[in-house]
Wavefront OBJ file of the C-alpha trace (Angstrom):
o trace
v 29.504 -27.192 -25.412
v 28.128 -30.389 -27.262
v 30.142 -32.378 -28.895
v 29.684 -35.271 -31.246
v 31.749 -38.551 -31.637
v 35.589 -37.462 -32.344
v 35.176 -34.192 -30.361
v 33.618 -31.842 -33.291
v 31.521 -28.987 -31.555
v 27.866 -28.865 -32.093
v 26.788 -25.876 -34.449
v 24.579 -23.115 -33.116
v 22.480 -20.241 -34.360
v 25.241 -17.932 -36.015
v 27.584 -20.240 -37.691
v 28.828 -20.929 -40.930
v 29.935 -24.461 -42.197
v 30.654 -26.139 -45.171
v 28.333 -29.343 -45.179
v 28.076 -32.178 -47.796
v 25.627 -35.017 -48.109
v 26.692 -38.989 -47.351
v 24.099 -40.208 -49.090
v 25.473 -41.501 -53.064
v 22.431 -41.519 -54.610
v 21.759 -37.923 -53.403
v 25.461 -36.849 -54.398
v 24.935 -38.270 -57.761
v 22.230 -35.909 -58.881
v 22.316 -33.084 -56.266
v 24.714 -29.714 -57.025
v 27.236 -28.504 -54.324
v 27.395 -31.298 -52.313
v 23.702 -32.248 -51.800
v 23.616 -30.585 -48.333
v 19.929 -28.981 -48.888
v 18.032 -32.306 -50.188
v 19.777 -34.242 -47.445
v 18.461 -31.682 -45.153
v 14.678 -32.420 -46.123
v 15.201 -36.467 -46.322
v 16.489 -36.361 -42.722
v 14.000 -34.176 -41.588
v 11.131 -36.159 -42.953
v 12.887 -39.449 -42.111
v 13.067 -38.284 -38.457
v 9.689 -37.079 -37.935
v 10.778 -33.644 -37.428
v 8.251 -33.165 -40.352
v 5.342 -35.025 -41.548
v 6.054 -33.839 -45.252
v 8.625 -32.000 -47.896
v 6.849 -29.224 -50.359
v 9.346 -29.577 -52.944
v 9.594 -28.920 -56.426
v 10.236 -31.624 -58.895
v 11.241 -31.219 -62.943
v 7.985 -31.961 -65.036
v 7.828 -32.678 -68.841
v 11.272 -30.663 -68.869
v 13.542 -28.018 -67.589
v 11.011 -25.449 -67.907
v 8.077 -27.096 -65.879
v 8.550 -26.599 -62.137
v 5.796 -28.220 -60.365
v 5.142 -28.017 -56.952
v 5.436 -31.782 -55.227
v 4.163 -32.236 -51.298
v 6.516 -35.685 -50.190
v 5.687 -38.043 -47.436
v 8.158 -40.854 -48.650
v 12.229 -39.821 -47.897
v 12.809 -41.753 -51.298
v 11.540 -39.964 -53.387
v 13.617 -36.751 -52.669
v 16.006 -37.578 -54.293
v 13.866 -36.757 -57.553
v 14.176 -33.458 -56.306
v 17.748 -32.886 -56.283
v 19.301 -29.703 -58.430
v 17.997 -26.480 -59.088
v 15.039 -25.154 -61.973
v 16.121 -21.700 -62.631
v 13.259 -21.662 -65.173
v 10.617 -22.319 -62.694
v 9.104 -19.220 -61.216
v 6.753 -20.118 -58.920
v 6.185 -18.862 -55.866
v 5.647 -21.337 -52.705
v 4.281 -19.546 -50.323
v 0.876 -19.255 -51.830
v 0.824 -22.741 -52.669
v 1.325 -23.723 -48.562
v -1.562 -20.886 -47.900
v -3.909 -21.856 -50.552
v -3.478 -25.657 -50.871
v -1.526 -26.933 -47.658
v -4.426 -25.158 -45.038
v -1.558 -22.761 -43.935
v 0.272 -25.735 -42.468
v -1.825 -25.357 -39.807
v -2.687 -29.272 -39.253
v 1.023 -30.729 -40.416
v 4.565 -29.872 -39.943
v 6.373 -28.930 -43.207
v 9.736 -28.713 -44.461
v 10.474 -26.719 -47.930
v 13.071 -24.533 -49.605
v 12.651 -21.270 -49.992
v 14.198 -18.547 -52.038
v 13.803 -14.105 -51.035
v 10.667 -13.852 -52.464
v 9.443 -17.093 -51.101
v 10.196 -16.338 -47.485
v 8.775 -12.737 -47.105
v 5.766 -14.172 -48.711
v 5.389 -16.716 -45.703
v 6.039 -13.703 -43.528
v 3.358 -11.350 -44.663
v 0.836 -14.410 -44.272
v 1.975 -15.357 -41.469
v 1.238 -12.197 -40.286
v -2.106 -12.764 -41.439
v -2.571 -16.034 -39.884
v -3.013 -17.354 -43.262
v 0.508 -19.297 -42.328
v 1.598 -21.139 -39.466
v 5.346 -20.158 -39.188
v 6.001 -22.597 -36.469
v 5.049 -25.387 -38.273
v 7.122 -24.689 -41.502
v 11.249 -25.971 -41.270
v 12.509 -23.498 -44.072
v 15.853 -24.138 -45.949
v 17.067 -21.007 -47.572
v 18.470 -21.111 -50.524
v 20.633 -18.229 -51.976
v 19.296 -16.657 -55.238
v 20.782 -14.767 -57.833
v 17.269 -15.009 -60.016
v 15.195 -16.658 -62.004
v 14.452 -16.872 -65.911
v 10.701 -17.210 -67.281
v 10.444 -20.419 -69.009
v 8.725 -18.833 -72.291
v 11.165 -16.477 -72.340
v 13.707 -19.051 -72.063
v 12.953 -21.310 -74.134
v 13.293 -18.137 -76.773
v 16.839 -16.859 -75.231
v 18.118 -20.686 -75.380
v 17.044 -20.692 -79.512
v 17.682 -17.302 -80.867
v 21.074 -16.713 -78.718
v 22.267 -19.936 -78.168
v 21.590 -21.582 -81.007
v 20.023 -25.074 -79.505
v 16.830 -26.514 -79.691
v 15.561 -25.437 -76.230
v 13.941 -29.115 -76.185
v 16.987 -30.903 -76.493
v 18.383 -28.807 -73.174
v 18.559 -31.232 -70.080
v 19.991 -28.794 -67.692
v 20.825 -25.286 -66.896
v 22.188 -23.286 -63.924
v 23.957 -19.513 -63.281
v 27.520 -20.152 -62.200
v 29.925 -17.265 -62.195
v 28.095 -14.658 -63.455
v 26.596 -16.669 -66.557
v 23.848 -18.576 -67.949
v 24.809 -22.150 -68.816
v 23.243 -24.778 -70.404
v 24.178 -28.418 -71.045
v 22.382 -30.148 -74.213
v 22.716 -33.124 -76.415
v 26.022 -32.628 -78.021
v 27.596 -30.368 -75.513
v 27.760 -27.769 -73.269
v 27.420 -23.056 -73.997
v 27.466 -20.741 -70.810
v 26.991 -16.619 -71.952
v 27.209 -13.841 -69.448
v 23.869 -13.236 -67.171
v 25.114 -8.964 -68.409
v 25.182 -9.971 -72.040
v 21.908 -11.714 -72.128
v 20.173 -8.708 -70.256
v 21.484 -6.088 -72.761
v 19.847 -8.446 -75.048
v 16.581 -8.316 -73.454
v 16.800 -11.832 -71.878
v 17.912 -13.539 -68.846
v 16.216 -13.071 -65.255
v 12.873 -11.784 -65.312
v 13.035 -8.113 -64.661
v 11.506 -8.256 -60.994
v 14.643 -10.639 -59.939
v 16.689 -7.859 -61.357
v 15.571 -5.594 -58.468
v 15.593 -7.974 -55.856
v 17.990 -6.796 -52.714
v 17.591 -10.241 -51.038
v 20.011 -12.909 -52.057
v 20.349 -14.520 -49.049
v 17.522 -15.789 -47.217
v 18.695 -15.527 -43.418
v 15.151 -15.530 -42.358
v 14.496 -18.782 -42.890
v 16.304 -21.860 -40.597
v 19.517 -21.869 -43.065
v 20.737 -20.376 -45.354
v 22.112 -22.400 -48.406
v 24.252 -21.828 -51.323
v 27.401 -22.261 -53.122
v 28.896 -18.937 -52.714
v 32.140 -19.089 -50.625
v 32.976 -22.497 -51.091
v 36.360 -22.658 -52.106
v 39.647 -24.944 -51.871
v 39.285 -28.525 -52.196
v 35.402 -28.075 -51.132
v 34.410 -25.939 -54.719
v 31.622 -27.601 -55.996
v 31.734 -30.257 -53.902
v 29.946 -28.744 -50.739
v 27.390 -26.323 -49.252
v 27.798 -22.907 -47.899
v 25.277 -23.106 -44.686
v 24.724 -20.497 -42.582
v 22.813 -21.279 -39.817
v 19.614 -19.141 -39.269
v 17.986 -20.378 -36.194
v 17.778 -22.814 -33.161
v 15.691 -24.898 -34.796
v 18.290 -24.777 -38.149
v 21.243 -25.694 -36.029
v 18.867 -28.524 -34.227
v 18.356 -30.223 -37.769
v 21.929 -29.958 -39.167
v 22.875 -31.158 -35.657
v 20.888 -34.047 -36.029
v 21.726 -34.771 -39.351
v 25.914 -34.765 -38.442
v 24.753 -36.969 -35.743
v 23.252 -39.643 -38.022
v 26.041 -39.425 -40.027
v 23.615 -38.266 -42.769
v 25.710 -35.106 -43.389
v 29.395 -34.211 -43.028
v 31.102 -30.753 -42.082
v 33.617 -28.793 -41.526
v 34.086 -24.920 -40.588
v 33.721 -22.563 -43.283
v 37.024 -20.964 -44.585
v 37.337 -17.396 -43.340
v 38.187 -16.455 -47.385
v 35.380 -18.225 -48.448
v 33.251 -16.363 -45.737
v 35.080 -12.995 -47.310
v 34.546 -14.095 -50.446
v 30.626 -14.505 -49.790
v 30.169 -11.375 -48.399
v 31.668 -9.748 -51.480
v 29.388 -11.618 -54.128
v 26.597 -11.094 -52.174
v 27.401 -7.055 -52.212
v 27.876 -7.429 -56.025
v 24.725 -8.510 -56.369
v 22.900 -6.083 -54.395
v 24.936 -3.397 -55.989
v 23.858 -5.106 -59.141
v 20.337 -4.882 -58.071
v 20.285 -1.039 -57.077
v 21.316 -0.394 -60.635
v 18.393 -1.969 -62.200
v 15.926 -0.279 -59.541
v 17.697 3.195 -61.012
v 17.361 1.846 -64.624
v 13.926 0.449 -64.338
v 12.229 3.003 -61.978
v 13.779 5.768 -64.435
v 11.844 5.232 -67.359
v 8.975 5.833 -65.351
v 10.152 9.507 -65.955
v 8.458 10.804 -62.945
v 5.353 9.782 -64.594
v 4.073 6.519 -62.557
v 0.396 7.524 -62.525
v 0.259 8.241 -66.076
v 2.300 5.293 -67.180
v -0.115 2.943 -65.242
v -3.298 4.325 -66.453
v -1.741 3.397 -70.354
v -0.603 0.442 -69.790
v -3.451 -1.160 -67.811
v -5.823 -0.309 -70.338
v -4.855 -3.542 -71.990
v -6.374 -5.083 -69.085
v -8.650 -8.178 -69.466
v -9.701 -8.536 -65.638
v -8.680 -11.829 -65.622
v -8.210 -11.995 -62.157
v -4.546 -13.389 -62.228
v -3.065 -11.018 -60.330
v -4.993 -10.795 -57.445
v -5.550 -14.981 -57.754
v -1.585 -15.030 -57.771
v -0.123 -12.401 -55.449
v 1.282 -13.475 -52.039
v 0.271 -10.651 -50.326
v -3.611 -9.657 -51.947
v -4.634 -11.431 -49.145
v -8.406 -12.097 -48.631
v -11.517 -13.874 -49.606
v -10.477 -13.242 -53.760
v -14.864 -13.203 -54.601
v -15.090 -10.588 -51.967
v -12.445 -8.430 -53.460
v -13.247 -8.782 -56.665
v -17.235 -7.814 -56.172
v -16.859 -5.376 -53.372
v -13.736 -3.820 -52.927
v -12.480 -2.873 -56.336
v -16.026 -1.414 -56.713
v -15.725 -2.137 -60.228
v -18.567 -2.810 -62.944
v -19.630 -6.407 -63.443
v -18.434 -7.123 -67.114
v -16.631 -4.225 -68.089
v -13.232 -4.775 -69.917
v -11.084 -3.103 -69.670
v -12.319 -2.220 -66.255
v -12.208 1.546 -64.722
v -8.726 3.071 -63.221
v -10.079 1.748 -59.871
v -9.753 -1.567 -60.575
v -5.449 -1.496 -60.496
v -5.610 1.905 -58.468
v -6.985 0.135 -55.460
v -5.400 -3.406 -56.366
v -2.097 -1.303 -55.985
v -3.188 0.349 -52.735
v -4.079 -2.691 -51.696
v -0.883 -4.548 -51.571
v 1.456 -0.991 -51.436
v 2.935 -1.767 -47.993
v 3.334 -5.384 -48.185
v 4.411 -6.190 -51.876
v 7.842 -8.493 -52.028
v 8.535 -7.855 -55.692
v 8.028 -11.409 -56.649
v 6.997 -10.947 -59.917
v 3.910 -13.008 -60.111
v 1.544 -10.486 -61.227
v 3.803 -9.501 -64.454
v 4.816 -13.438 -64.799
v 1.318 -14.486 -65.290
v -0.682 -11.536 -66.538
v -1.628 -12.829 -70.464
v -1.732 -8.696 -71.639
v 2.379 -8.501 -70.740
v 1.568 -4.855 -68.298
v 4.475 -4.961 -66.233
v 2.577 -5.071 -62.837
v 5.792 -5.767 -60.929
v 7.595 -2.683 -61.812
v 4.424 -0.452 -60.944
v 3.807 -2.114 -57.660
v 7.414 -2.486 -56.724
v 7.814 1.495 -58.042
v 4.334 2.323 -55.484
v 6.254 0.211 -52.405
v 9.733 2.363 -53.065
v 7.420 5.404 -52.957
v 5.702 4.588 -49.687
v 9.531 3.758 -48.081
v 10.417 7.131 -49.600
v 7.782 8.953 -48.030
v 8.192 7.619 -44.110
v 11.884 6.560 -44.608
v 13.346 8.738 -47.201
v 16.930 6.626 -46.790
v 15.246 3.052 -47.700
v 13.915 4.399 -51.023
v 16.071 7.247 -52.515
v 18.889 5.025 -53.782
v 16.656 3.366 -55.974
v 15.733 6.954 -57.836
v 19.488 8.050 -57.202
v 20.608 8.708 -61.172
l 1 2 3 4 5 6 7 8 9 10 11 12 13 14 15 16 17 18 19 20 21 22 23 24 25 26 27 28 29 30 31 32 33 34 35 36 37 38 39 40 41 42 43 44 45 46 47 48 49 50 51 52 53 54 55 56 57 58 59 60 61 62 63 64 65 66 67 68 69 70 71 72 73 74 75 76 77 78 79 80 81 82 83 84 85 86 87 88 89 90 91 92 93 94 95 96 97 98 99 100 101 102 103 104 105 106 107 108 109 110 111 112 113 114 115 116 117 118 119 120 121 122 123 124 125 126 127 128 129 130 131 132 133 134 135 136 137 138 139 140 141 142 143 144 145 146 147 148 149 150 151 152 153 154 155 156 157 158 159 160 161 162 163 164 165 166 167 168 169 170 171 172 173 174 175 176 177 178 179 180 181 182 183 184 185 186 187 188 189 190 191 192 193 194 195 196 197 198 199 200 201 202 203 204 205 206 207 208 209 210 211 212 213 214 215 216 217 218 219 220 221 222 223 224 225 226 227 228 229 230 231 232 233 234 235 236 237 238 239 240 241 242 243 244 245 246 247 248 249 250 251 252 253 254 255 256 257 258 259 260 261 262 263 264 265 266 267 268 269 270 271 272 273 274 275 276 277 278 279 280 281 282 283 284 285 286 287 288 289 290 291 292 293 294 295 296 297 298 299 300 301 302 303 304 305 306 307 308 309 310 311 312 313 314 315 316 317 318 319 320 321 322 323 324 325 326 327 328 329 330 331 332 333 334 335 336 337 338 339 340 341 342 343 344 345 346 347 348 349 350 351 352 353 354 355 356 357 358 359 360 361 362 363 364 365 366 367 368 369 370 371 372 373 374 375 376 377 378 379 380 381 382 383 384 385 386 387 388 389 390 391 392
């Protein structure tokens, strides 16, 4: 076994450590210990990577935008989480990064993140070899319109003068000029508000696809907020945290066995958590998907957002749009076709990320119809994956 100075053993694929940054700038403005941004800056300062696709807080709290990082520096602008940024990274590496096919990258990733990198890597839209993924747990995200309304009409604050947010314990909390209000992620959804309703579904909270996993859940004792659940993923996971002990970048220690328990059990409460909203949601379908889908996309405006947006519509988009979807040039809203074979399309492969419903200007709740279709398909060649969600 490896060991490093003072006889600690060398992680490997499998294990589970609680991990905290050295780095004080990092600490400073990081959450749980800073273990995931210290990750990237020691990958990129090492040359394990040639660049970080991160995301960096725009004009506010509610502008995520997507930042590609050569300089270690400037990672630390990076630091903390945007629960009211939705976007979805794995487009943004196929579309705009040449499928890291020419560079090596290193990025975060949440669920919905990660399985679209698999399906395009699949494609060879991706090179998976090339990417150094740091998983990051999820609980969900919030849309930052709808956000901005939740923080004014429930809360009570001027959603401008809100400098940060984040989900702890079961509840939205936001910090403002003037103080501090956290309400109950349940409350806010009985109220219509909270995560967007895709997130709600979502069975995958922890991303052990990617290198490591990251999060705050089963940090406890002396450690609580002050470290970083990491489980590691992969050889090449356990290589960079290695490294990163090594260079004294990064302390650890093992993860305590509660804490472990205690992971486990808040990761099972959320995908219990998410099986009841696939019952609630999928219900008031009724048993009428078709017919609920041929109403509601009549508000269509072909705007193209969902197939410019989705993950997995993979393809050249001018092709699709003139050939495939057979649909007339100019005609709004266009024929049934037009979704019906958009949704056949994508009906093995969608990962319920949402981005179809998130950016479609007409509000048609795409994600629930092609997250409903995908059920359906596991239903039909593995009745046991699907029937929980239409269990009443």
């Amino acid at each position: 076994m490896a060991l490093f100075g003072g006889g600690k053993p060398a992680v490997k694929k499998g294990d589970m450590v609680y991990a905290w940054t050295t780095d004080s700038e990092i600490a400073k403005k990081a959450e749980c210990g800073g273990a995931v941004t210290t990750f990237l800056k020691h990958a990129l300062e090492t040359k394990m990577v040639d660049a970080v696709l991160a995301i960096q807080r725009g004009q506010d709290i509610y502008d995520a935008v997507p930042t590609l990082i050569t300089d270690p520096k400037d990672l630390k602008n990076t630091a903390g989480s945007l629960h009211c940024g939705t976007l979805l990274l794995s487009k943004v590496v196929a579309k705009h990064l040449k499928g890291a096919k020419d560079k090596k990258i290193a990025m975060t990733v949440k669920g919905c993140d990660l399985m679209g990198i698999l399906e395009l890597a699949k494609r060879n839209a991706i090179n998976r070899d090339n990417l150094l993924l740091i998983g990051v747990n999820c609980g969900g995200t919030v849309s930052p319109v709808k956000a901005m309304k939740m923080i004014q009409e429930i809360y009570g604050v001027d959603p401008m003068k809100v400098h940060k947010e984040e989900i702890d314990k079961g509840q939205f909390i936001i910090e403002f000029e003037g103080g501090h209000k956290g309400i109950s992620i349940d409350e806010l959804e009985e109220k219509g508000f909270g995560r967007r309703t895709n997130c709600r579904r979502c069975e995958y909270k922890v991303p052990r696809q990617a290198d490591l996993a990251c999060g705050n859940w089963g940090v406890i004792g002396d450690k609580a907020g002050k470290a970083t659940f990491v489980e590691v993923c992969s050889d090449k996971g356990a290589d960079l945290l290695n490294r990163a002990v090594k260079a004294d970048a990064l302390a650890t220690e093992a993860a305590n066995p509660k804490g472990i328990e205690l992971r486990q059990k808040v990761e099972g409460a959320m995908l219990k958590l998410g099986e009841k909203w696939r019952r609630k949601d999928f219900g008031t379908l009724k048993g009428d998907l078709w017919g609920t889908i041929g109403r509601e996309t009549g508000r269509c405006i072909k705007c193209y957002s969902c197939i410019e947006n989705c993950p997995v519509c993979f393809g050249d988009t001018e092709a699709l749009k003139a050939k495939s979807f057979m649909v007339t040039a100019g005609e709004v809203p266009p024929n049934g076709m037009f979704h019906l074979r958009r949704f056949a399309h994508i009906s093995d492969t969608c990962v319920n990320c949402g981005q179809c419903e998130e950016l479609c200007p007409m509000d048609i709740p795409l994600a629930l119809f092609s997250h409903a279709i995908r059920v359906e398909g596991d239903m039909a060649f593995e009745p046991k994956l699907g029937k929980a969600a239409y269990k009443n």
